[in-house]
N, C-alpha and C positions, 0 to 999 in steps of 0.2 A: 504494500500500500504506500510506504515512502516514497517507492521509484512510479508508481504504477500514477497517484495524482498527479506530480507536478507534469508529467508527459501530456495528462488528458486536460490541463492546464495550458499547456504549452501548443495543444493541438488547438484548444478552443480559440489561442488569440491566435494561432497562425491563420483561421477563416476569420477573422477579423483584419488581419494583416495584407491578407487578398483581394479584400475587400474595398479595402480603402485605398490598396494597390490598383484598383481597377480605376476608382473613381478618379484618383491623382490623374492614371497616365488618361483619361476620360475629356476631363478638363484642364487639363495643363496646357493648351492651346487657344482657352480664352483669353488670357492674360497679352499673350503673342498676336493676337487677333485682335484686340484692342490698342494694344500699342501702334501695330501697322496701318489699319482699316479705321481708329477712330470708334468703330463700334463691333456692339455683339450682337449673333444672331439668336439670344434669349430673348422670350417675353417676359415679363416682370414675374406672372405667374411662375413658369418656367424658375426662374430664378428662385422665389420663393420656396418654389418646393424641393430645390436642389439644397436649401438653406434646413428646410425640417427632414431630411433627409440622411445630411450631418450631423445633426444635430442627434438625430434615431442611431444612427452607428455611435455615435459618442456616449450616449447616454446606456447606450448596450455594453460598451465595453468597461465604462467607470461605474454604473449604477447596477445593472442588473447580471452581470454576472459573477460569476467567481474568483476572478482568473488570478485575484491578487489578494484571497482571503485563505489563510492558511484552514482548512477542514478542522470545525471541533472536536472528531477524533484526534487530533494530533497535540490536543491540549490536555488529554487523559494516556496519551499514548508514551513509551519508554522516551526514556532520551536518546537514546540509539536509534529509535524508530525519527524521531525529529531530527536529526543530527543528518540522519538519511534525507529525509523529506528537503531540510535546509538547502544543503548540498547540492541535490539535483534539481533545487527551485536556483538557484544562483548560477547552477553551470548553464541550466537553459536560459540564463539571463531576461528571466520574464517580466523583472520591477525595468529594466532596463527597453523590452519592449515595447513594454507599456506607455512608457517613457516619450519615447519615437513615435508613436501611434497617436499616442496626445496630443504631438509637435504637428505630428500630420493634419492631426483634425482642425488646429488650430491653424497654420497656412489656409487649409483651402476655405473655414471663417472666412478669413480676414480677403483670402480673394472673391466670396461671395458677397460680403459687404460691401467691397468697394465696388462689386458691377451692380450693386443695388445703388451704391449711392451715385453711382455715375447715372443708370438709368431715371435716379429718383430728379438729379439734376436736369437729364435732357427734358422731362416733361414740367421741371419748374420752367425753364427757361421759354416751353412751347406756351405756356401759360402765360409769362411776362409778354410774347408778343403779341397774343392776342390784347390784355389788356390795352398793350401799346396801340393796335389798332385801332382797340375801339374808341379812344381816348382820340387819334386822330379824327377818325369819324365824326366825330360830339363833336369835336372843333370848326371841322369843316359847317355841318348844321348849323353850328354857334355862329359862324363868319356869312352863312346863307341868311340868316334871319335878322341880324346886325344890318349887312346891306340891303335887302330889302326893307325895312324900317327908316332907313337911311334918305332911301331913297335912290342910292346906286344900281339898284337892281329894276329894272322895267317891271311893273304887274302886269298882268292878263288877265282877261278877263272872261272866265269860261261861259261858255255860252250850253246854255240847258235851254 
């Protein structure tokens, strides 16, 4: 049972280590597509749910499973039987995987955030010109109604 945990241990994060080994090499070309192109070809959605996603592998590998809790048998168990367990939990350097895995998750964070806030920005900004627009618009009306009142503008006279 010393040798026999830390293995099924070490198995569990290696499908977690795949895992997010897929997603890395997945998205490692948004970054490079943004730098070059200016933009990404995600929706916001998209993006979104590439974020709770993350977030579900993260929370899988720090929250819900084992991979870094020693078994309470091993708290009732010899010291020889823990001395074991110790032993091949460090030679498979799993606190160390762990470690790595967390780094991961947090890069690709921090590169989901920024295509959210980039995205969050393009749509401020489609926003700002509409305002801008309309703000011309009001002006032009304001400057039509100004010279006609004035008198600069001709009336007509609709005929019914």
């Amino acid at each position: 049972l010393g040798i026999v945990y830390p293995l099924a241990q070490s198995t569990k994060l290696k499908k977690y280590e795949s895992r997010i080994q897929s997603r890395v090499n997945r998205y490692i070309e948004l970054p490079r597509t943004l730098a070059t192109t200016g933009t990404v070809e995600l929706s916001k959605k998209e993006i979104h749910m590439l974020i709770g996603t993350i977030f579900l592998e993260k929370c899988a590998v720090n929250l819900l499973t084992t991979v870094l809790d020693t078994p309470d048998f091993f708290w009732d168990a010899s010291d020889a039987l823990c001395v074991l367990y110790d032993a091949i939990f460090e030679y498979l350097e799993i606190s160390d995987r762990v470690e790595i895995l967390n780094a991961r998750f947090e890069i690709l964070e921090a590169m989901l955030d920024m295509l959210r806030d980039h995205q969050q920005n393009e749509h401020s900004s489609f926003l700002e010109w509409i305002v801008i627009i309309l703000i011309v618009i009001e002006v032009i009306i304001g400057l039509v109604e100004i010279f006609g009142l004035t008198g600069l503008l001709p009336h007509t006279k609709a005929g019914i």
